[in-house]
LORO-58039 format. One record per residue: residue in three letters; x, y, z of N, C-alpha, C in turn. Coordinates in steps of 0.2 Angstrom, whole numbers, padded with zeros to 4 digits, always signed. Atoms other than C-alpha are relative to their C-alpha. Last residue first. Layout:
BEGIN
type ALA | nc1 X | nc2 Y | nc3 Z | cac1 X | cac2 Y | cac3 Z | cc1 X | cc2 Y | cc3 Z
...
//
This chain:
BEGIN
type UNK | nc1 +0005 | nc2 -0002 | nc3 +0004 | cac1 +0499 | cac2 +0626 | cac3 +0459 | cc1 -0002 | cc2 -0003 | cc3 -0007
type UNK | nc1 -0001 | nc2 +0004 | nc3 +0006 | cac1 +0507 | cac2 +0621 | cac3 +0473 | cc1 -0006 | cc2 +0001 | cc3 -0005
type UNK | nc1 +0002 | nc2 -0002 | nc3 +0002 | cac1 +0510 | cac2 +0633 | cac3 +0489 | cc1 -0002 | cc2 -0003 | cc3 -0010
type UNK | nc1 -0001 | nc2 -0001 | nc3 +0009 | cac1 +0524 | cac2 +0628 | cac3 +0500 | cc1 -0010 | cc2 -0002 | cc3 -0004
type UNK | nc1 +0001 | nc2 +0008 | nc3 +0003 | cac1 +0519 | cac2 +0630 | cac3 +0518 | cc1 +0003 | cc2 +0001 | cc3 -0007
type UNK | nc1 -0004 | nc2 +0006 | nc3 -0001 | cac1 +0526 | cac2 +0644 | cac3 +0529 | cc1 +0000 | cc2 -0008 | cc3 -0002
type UNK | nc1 +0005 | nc2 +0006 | nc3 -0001 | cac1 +0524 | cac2 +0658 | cac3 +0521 | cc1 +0005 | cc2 -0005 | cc3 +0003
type UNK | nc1 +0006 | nc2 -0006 | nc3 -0007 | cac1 +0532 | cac2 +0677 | cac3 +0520 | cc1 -0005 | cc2 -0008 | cc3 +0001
type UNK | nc1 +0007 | nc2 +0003 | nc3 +0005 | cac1 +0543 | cac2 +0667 | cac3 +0505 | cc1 -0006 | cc2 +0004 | cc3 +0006
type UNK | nc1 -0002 | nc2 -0002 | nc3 +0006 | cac1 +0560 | cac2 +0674 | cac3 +0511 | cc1 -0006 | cc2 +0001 | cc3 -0004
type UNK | nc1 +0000 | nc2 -0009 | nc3 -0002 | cac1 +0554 | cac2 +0675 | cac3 +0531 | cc1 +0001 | cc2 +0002 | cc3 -0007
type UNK | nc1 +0004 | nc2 -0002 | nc3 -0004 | cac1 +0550 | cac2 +0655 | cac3 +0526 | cc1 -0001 | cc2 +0010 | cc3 +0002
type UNK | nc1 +0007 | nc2 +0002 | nc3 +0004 | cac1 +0561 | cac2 +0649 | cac3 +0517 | cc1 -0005 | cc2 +0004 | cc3 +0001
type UNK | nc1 -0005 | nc2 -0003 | nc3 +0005 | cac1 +0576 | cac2 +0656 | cac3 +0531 | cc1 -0006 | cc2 +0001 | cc3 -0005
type UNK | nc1 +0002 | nc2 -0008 | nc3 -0005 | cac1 +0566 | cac2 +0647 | cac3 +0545 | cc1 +0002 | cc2 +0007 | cc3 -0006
type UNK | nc1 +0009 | nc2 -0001 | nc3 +0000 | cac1 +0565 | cac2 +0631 | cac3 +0532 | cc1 -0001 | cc2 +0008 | cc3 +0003
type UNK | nc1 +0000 | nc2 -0001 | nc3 +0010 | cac1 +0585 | cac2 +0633 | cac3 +0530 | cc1 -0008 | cc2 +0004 | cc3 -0002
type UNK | nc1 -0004 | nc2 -0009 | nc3 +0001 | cac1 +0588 | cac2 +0635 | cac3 +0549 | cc1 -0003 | cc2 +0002 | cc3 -0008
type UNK | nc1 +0003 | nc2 -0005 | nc3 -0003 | cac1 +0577 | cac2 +0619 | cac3 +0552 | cc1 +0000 | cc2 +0009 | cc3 -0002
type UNK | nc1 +0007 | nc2 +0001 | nc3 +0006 | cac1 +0585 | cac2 +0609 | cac3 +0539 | cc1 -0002 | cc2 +0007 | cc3 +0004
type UNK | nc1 -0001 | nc2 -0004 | nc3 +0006 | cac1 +0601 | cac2 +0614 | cac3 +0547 | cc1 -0005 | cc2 +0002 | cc3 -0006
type UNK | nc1 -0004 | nc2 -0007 | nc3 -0001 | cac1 +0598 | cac2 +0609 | cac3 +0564 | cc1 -0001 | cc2 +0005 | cc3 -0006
type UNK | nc1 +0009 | nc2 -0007 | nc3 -0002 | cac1 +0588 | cac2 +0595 | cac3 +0560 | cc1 +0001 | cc2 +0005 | cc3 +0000
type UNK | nc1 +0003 | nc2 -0001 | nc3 +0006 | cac1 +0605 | cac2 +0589 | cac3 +0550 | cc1 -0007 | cc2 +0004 | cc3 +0002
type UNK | nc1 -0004 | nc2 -0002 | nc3 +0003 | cac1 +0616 | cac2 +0590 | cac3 +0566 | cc1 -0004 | cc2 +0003 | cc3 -0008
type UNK | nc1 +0000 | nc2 -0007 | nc3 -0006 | cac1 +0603 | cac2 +0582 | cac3 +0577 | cc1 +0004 | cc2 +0004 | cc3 -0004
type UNK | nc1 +0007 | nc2 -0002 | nc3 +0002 | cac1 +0601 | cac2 +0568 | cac3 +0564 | cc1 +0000 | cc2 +0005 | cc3 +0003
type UNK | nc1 +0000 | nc2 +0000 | nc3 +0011 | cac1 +0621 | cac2 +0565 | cac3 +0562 | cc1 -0006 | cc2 +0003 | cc3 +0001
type UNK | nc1 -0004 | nc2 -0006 | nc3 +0000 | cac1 +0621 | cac2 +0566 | cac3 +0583 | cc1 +0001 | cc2 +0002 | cc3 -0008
type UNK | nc1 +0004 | nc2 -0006 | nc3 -0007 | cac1 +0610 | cac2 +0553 | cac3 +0586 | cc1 +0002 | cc2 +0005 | cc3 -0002
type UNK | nc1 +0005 | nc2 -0001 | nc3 +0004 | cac1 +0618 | cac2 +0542 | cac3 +0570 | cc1 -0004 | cc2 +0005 | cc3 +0003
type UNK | nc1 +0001 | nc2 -0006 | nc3 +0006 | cac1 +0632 | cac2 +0544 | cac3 +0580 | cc1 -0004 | cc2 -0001 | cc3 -0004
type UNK | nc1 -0003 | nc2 -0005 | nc3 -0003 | cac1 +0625 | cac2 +0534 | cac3 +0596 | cc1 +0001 | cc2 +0007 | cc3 -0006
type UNK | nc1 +0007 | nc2 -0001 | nc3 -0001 | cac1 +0616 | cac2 +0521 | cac3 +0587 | cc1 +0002 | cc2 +0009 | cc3 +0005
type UNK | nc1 +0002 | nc2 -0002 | nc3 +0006 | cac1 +0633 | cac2 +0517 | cac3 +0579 | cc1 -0007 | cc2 +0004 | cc3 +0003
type UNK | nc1 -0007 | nc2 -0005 | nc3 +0002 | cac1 +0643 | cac2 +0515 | cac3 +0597 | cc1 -0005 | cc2 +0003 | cc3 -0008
type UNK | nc1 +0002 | nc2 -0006 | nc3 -0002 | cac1 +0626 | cac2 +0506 | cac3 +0603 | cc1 +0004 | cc2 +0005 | cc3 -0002
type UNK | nc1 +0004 | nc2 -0005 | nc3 +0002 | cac1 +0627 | cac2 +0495 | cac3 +0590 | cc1 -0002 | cc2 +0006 | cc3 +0003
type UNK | nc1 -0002 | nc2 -0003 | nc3 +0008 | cac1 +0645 | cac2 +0491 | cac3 +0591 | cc1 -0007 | cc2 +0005 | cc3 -0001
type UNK | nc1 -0004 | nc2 -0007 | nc3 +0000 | cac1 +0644 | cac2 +0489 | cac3 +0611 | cc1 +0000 | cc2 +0002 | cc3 -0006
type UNK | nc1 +0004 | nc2 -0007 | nc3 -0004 | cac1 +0627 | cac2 +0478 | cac3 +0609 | cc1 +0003 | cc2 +0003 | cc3 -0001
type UNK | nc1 +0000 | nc2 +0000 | nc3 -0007 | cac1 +0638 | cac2 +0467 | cac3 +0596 | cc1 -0003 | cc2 +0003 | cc3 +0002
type UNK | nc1 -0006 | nc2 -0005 | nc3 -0001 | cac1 +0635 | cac2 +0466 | cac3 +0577 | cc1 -0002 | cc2 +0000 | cc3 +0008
type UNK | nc1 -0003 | nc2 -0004 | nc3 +0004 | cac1 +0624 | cac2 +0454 | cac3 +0566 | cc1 +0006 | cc2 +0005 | cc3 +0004
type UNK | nc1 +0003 | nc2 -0009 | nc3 +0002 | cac1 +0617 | cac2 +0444 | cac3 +0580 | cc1 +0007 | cc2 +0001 | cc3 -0005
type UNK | nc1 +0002 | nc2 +0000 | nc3 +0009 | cac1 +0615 | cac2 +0424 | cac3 +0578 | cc1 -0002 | cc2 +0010 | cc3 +0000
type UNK | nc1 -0005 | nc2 +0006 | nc3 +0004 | cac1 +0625 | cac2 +0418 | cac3 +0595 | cc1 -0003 | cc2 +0002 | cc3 -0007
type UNK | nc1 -0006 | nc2 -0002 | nc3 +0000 | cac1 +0621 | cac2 +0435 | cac3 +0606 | cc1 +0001 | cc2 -0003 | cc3 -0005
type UNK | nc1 +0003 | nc2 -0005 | nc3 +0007 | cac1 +0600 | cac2 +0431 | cac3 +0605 | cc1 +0007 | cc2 +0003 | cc3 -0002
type UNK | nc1 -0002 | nc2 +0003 | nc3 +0005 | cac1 +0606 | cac2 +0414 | cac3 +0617 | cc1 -0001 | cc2 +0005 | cc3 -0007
type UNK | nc1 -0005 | nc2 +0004 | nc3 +0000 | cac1 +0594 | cac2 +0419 | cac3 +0631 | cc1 +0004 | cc2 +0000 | cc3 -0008
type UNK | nc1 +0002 | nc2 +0006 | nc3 +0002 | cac1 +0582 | cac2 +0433 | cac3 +0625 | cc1 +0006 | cc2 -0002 | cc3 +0000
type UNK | nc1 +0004 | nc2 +0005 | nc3 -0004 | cac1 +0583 | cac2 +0450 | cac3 +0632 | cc1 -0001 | cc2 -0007 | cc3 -0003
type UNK | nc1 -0002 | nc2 -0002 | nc3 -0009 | cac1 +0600 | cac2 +0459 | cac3 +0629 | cc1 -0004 | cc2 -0005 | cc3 +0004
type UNK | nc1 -0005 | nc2 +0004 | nc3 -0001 | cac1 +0602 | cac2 +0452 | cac3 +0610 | cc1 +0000 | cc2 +0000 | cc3 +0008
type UNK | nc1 -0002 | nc2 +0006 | nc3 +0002 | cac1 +0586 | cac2 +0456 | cac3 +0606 | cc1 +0003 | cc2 -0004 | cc3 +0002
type UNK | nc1 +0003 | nc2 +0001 | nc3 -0005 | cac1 +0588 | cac2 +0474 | cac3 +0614 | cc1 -0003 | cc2 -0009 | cc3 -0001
type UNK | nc1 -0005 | nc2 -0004 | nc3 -0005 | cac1 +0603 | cac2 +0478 | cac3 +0601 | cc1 -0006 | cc2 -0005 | cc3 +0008
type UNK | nc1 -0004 | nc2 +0006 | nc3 +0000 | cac1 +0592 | cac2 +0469 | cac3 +0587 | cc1 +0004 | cc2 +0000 | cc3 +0007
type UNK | nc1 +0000 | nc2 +0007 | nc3 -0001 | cac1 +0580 | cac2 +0482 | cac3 +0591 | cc1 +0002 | cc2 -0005 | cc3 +0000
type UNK | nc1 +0004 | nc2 +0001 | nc3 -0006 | cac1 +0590 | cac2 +0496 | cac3 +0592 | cc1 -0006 | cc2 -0007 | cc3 +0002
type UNK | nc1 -0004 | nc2 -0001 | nc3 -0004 | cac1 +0600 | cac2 +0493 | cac3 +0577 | cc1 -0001 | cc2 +0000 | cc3 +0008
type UNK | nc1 -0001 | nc2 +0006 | nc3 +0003 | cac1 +0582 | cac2 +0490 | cac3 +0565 | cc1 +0007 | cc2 -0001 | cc3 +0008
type UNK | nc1 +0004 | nc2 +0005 | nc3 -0004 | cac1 +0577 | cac2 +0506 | cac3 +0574 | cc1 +0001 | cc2 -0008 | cc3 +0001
type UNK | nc1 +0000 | nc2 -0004 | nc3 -0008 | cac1 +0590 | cac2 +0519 | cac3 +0570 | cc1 -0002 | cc2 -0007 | cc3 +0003
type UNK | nc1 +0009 | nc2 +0000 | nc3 -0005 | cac1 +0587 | cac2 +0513 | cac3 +0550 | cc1 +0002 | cc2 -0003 | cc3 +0007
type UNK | nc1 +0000 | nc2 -0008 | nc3 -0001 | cac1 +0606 | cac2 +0512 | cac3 +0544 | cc1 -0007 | cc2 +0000 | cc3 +0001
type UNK | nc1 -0004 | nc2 -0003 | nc3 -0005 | cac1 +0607 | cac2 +0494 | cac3 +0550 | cc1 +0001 | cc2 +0008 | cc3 -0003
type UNK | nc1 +0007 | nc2 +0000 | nc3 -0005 | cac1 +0594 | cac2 +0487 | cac3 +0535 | cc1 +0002 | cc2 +0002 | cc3 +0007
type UNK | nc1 +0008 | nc2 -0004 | nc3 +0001 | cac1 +0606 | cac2 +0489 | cac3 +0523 | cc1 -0002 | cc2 +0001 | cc3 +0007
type UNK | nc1 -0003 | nc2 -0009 | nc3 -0001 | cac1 +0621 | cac2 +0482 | cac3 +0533 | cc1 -0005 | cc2 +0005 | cc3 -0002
type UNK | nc1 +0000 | nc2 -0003 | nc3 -0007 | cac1 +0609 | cac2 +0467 | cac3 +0535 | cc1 +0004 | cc2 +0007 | cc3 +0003
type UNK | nc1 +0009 | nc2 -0001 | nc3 -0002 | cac1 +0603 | cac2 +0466 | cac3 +0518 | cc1 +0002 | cc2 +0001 | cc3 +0007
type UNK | nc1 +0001 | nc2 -0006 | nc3 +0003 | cac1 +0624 | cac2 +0465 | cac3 +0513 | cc1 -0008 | cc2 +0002 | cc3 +0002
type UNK | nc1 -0003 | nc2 -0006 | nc3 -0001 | cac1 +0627 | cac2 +0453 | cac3 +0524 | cc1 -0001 | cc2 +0006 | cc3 +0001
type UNK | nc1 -0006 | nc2 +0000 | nc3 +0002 | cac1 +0615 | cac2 +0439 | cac3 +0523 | cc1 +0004 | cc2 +0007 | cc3 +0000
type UNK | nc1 +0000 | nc2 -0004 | nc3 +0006 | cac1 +0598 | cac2 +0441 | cac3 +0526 | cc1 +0005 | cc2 -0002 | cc3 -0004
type UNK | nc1 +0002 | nc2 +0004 | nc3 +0004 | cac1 +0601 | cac2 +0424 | cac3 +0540 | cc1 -0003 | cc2 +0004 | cc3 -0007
type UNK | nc1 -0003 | nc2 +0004 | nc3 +0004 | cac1 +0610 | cac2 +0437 | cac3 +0549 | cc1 +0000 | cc2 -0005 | cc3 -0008
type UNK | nc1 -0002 | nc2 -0003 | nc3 +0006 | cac1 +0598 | cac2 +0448 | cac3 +0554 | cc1 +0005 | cc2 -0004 | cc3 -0004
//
């Protein structure tokens, strides 16, 4: 991710997966340490609370739709 340059590589570290991949990159191929954007322990630290940011908002969503839903007596939206 480096060779993006910083800022494409910050980008591209909010998406769960990009972090997780690179993460396992570093762990299985000799030498994948010397050209990673951020440490195993960083990404696992970041891969962690974003776990807990998207558990926290499914939460809410859910509560919201379930609310939508006994409001609207439906469970799909309805486009006309």
């Amino acid at each position: 991710m480096k060779q993006l340059g910083f800022w494409a590589a910050a980008g591209a570290s909010v998406i769960p997966i990009t972090l997780g991949l690179d993460a396992m990159r570093q762990l299985i191929f000799p030498g994948g340490a010397s050209d990673a954007f951020l440490s195993v322990n960083t990404e696992i630290i970041i891969l962690t609370f974003l776990c807990v940011v998207f558990v926290v908002l499914s939460r809410y969503a859910l509560r919201y739709m379930e609310r939508l839903g006994k409001i609207t007596g439906r469970l799909t939206l309805r486009w006309q």
